[in-house]
N, C-alpha and C positions, 0 to 999 in steps of 0.2 A: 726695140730692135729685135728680129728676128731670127733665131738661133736656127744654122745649119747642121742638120747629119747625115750631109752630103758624102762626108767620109766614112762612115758606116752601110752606105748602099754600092758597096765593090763586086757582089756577086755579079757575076754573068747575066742572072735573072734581071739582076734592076739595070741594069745596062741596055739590054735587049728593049725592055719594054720601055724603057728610058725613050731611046730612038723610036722605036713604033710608035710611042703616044704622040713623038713632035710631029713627025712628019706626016701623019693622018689629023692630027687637030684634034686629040682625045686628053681629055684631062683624066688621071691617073693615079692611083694614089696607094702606099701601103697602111693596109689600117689597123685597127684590134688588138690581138695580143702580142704581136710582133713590136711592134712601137713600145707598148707598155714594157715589155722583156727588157726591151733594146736599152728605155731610160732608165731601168731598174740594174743594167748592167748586167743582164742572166740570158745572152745568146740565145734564140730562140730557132728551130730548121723548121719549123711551120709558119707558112707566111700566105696572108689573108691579101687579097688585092682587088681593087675597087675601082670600077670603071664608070663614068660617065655613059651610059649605052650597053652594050652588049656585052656581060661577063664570058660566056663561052663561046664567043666570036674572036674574043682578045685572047682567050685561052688557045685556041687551033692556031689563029695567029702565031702566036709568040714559041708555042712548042715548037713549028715549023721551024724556026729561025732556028732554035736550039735543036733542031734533029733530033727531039722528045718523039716518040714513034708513040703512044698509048696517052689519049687526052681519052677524061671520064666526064660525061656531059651526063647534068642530070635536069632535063627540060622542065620537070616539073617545079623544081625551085629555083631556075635561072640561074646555075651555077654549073663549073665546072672544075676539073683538078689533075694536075697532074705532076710527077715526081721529077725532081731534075738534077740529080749527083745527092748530094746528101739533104737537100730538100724536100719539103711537102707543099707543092701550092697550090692554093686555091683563087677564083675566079668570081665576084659575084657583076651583075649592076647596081647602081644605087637606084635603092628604092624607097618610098614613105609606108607603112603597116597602117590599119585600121580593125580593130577586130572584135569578135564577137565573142558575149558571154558566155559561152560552153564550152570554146576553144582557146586555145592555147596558139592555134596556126592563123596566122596573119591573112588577112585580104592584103594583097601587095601590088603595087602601081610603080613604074617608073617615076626616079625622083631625082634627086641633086644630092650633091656632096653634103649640106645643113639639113635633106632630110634622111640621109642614113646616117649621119651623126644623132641625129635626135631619136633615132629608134633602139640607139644602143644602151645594153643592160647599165651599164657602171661609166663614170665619168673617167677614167684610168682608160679603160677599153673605145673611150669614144674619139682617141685623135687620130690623124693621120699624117703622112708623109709624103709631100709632092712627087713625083717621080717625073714629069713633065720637066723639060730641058731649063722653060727661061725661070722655073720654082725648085728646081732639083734641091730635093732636102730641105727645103720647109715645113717646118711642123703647123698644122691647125688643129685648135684646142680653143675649142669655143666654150667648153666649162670647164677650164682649169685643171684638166685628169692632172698635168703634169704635178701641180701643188699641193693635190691630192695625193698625187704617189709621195711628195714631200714629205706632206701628212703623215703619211698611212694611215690614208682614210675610204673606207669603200661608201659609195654616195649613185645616188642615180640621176641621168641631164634633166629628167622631166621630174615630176611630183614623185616620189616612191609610193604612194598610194595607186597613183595608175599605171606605173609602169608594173606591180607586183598584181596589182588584178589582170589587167590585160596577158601577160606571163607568169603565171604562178612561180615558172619553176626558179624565173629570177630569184628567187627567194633563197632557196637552198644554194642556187649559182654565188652569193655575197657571200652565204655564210662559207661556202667552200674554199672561195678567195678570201675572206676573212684567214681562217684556218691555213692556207697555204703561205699566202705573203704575210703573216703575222699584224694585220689591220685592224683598226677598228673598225666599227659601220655603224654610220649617222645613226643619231637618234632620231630623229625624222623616219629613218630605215627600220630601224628598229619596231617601234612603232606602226607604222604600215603593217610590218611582218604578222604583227600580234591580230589585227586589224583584220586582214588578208588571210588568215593560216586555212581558214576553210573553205579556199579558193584551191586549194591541193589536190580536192576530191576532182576537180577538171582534167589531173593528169594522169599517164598511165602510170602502174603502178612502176612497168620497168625504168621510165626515165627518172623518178623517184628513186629508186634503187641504185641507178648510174651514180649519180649526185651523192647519195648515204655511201657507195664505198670508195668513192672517192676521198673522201670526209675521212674514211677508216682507213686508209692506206695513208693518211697524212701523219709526218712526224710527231704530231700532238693532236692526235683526233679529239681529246678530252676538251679542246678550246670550239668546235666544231658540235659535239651533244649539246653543252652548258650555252648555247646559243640556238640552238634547235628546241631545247626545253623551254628558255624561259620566253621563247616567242610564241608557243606553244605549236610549231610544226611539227616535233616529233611526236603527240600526242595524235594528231591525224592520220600516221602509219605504224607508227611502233608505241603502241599503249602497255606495253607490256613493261616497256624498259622504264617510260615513266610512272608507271606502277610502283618501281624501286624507290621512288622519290618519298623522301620524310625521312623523320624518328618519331618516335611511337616511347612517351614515361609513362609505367604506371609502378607505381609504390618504389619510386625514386631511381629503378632500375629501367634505364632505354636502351634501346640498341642501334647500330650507327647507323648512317643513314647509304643504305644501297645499293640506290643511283650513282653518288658521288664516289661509293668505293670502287662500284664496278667499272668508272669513269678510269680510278688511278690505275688497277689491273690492267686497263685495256693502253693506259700509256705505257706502262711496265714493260707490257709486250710488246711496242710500238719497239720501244730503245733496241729490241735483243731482235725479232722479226719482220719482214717483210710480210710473211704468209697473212692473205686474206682471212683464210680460214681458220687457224690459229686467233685472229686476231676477233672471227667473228665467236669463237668459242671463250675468249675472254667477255664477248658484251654478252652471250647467255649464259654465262656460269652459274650465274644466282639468280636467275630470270625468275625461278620459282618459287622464292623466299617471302613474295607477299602471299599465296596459298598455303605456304607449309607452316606459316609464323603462326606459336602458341605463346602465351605465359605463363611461366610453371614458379611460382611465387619463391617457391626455394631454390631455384638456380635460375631464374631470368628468364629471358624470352630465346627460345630456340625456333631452329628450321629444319628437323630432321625429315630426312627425303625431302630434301630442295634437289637434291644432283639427281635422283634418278626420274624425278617429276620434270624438271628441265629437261631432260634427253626424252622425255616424252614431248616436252612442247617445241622442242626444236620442228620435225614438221610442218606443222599447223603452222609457225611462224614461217621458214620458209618457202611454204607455198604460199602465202598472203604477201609475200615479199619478192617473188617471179627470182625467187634464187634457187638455184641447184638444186633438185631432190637425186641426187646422185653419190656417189662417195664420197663427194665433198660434205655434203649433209651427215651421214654417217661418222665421218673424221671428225667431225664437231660434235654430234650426240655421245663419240667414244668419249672426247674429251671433258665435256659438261660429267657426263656421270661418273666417270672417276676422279675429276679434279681433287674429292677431300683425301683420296686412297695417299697420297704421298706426305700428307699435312697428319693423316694419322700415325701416318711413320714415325716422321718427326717428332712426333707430342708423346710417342712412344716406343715402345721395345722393337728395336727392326732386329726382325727372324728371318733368316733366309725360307722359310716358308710364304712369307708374310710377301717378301721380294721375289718368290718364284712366282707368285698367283699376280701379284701385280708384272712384270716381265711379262706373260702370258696372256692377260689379258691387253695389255696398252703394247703389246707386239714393235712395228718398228715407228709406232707414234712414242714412244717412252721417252724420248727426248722433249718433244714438243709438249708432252704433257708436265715434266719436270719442271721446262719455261715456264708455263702457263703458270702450277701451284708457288714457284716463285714469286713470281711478279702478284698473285693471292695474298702477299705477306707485306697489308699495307699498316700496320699497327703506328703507332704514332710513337711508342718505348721504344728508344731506341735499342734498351737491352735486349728487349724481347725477339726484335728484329733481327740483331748481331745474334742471340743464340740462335733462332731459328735458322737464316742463313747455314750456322754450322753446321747446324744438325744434318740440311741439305747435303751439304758437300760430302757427310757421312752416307747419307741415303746414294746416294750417285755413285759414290765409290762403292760399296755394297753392289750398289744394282750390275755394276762391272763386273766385278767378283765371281757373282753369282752366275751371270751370265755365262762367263767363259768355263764355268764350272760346270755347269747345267746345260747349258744350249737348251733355254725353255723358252726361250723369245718365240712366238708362232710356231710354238710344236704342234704336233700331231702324235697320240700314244703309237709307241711301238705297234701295236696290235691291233691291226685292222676288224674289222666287222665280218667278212669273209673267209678269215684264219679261224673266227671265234666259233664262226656255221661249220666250216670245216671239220675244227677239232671238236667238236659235239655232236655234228651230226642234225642240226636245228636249222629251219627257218629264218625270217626275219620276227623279231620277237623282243618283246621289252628285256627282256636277260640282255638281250647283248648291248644294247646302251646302257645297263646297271654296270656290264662287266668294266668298259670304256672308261664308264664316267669315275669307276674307283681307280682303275689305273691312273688314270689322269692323275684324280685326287692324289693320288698315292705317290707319285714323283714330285707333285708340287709340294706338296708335305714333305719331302724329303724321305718318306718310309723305302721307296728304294728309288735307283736311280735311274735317270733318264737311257737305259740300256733295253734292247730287246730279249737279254736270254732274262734279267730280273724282272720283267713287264711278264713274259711267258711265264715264270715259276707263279707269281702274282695273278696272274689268270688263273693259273691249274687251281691253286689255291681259292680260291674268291668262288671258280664256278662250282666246286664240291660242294661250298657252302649254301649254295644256292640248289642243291641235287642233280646237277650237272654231270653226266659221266664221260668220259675221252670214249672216242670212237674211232679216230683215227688222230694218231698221237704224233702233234708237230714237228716240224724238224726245231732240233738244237741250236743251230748254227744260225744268224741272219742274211 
């Protein structure tokens, strides 16, 4: 018996093409992720539609009816799209792929409704929806997606061998839907994956990177790596991060293993942010713990300058990765190398000096860097944890404090460069960054305070010692 969700096709849209298909003799259909949403009960405004014939024929079509005024035809792939109230729709024809070893892009031929079903990545993605008058709302599901959404199972209609060579990028596409809908993926899939993985080097690096932050923007990206690793894809773009993988005993002392830590951080920061970039400063935090790792037989194995070696390799990673070399790149190098600045708070005496230099250097990321060194606090003791926690909450409250006391978030010294030429009498000259850099010093330290006539008195002073004479003597007042 065949199940209708003829009452779930009420838009306007399936109406419209509802009647166009009868009355031209066009078989019809919604397909992909629309249907899969629909059965999973998760409303979906993007809707994919499938014509027997002409996708952006049917598309100018049917706008017309709706008084859509902007159809997007794009001839080189048989498709077209356009928006209609709170929808996104798209247009294709059906067609059968055929393709070739270098590429990823299909040799495409007009085809029938069983051969665009059989070209689709996932068995979930491969049903469709009659929209045709005397079929309105029949579903066909020639490999059982629907039992599979049962499941939650990700599975592919052909071999997962051919279908992951033929499209590499399939591959990362399962694990993303894995990751998204909470699924598993055949072993059959799996396998392929492993099989497959150096069928990657076929794609660009940017659609790789679509897929990777898509993965990192998921509620539990950590289910998404530990599936990329053990199939070995993520070792074909990002060797760095599997670099992390292992523990390393020697003389009964190891240390944990981190890949998997930096997996939990990066869920930590899942739960409290959205931000990309936050999120990708959780995956490089310790990115450079397998170069900096020594063992020093009376206190274990250390990584000292992992954080500043990592905001060096940020970068070199980012450009191999067609991501941002822009602020955003920057906001993640701040973060990587100050990440332990807060942790040493913690473990120790918080000085309001200690809090002005940090304040000033982590400016108005102070917050997101806070996140980040919390969600750092993946200890398995739970004591150790609840103390740490506290200690935070001290550090926070401090950094408040201080804050409103100081105003050193993104300062700049009172005393400009040109006041310092001024009142000397001098050139541009390494004196006046010496002068600068002690004031600076000298309010973060607390020795005076973030004021212009104690910044001046602190000049007059600082340049005598340097043999420095007034020449024209500043004003008092700011």
């Amino acid at each position: 018996m065949n199940v209708s969700y003829a009452d779930h096709l009420k838009h306007p849209v399936f109406k419209v093409l509802s009647q166009y298909a009868t009355q031209n003799l066009l078989d019809v259909y919604v397909v992909g992720g629309w249907v899969r949403d629909l059965l999973l009960d998760n409303p979906s405004k993007d809707i994919d539609i499938l014509v027997i014939g002409d996708g952006p024929a049917l598309a100018t079509a049917a706008a017309k009816i709706l008084r859509v005024k902007k159809v997007s035809i794009f001839k080189n792939y048989g498709t077209a799209h356009f928006k209609y109230k709170d929808l996104d729709v798209e247009f294709v024809g059906a067609r059968k792929e055929s393709y070739v070893p270098n590429s990823r892009n299909p040799q495409t031929t007009s085809g029938t409704l069983q051969d665009d079903q059989n070209r689709r990545d996932f068995t979930i993605n491969s049903m469709a929806i009659s929209l045709r008058e005397e079929s309105f709302g029949e579903l066909i599901d020639p490999f059982n997606g629907q039992g599979d959404l049962s499941k939650g199972l990700i599975r592919t209609p052909n071999k997962p061998s051919i279908t992951f060579n033929d499209d590499p990028l399939r591959m990362l596409r399962a694990i993303r839907f894995s990751n998204r809908l909470q699924f598993e993926i055949s072993i059959e899939c799996l396998e392929a994956m492993k099989t497959n993985a150096k069928r990657l080097q076929i794609l660009s690096q940017e659609r790789i990177t679509e897929e990777l932050n898509k993965i990192i923007l998921s509620p539990n990206p950590s289910r998404g790596f530990r599936l990329m690793q053990v199939t070995g894809l993520l070792d074909e773009f990002f060797p760095e991060l599997t670099a992390l993988h292992g523990i390393e005993n020697r003389n009964g002392l190891a240390h944990k293993d981190n890949f998997y830590h930096t997996l939990e951080v990066l869920d930590n920061v899942a739960k409290n942010s959205q931000n990309l970039w936050l999120r990708w400063a959780a995956l490089l935090h310790d990115i450079a713990k397998p170069s900096t790792k020594r063992f020093d037989p009376q206190i274990g194995w250390t990584f000292h300058g992992h954080e500043e070696l990592g905001a060096k390799m940020a970068p070199k990673i980012f450009k191999r990765l067609r991501l941002p070399l822009d602020q955003k790149l920057k906001y993640v190098q701040k973060l990587v190398r100050l990440h332990l600045r807060p942790i040493a708070l913690v473990k120790g005496s918080v000085t309001d000096a200690a809090i002005r230099r940090l304040l000033h250097e982590a400016g108005d990321d102070i917050d997101d860097l806070m996140l980040l060194c919390n969600a750092d606090i993946t200890s398995k003791n739970e004591f150790k944890v609840k103390r740490y926690k506290q200690n935070f909450e001290l550090v926070a409250e401090k950094l408040k404090k201080v804050e409103e006391k100081d105003r050193v978030r993104n300062f700049q010294p009172p005393i400009s460069g040109q006041l310092i030429m001024e009142t000397f009498n001098i050139g541009p000259c390494a004196e006046i960054g010496q002068i600068k850099s002690h004031i600076k010093d000298a309010i973060l330290e607390g020795h005076i305070a973030n004021d212009y006539q104690e910044a001046l008195n602190e000049m007059l002073r600082f340049a005598s010692s340097l043999g420095l004479k007034v020449y024209n003597a500043p004003n008092r007042a700011e």
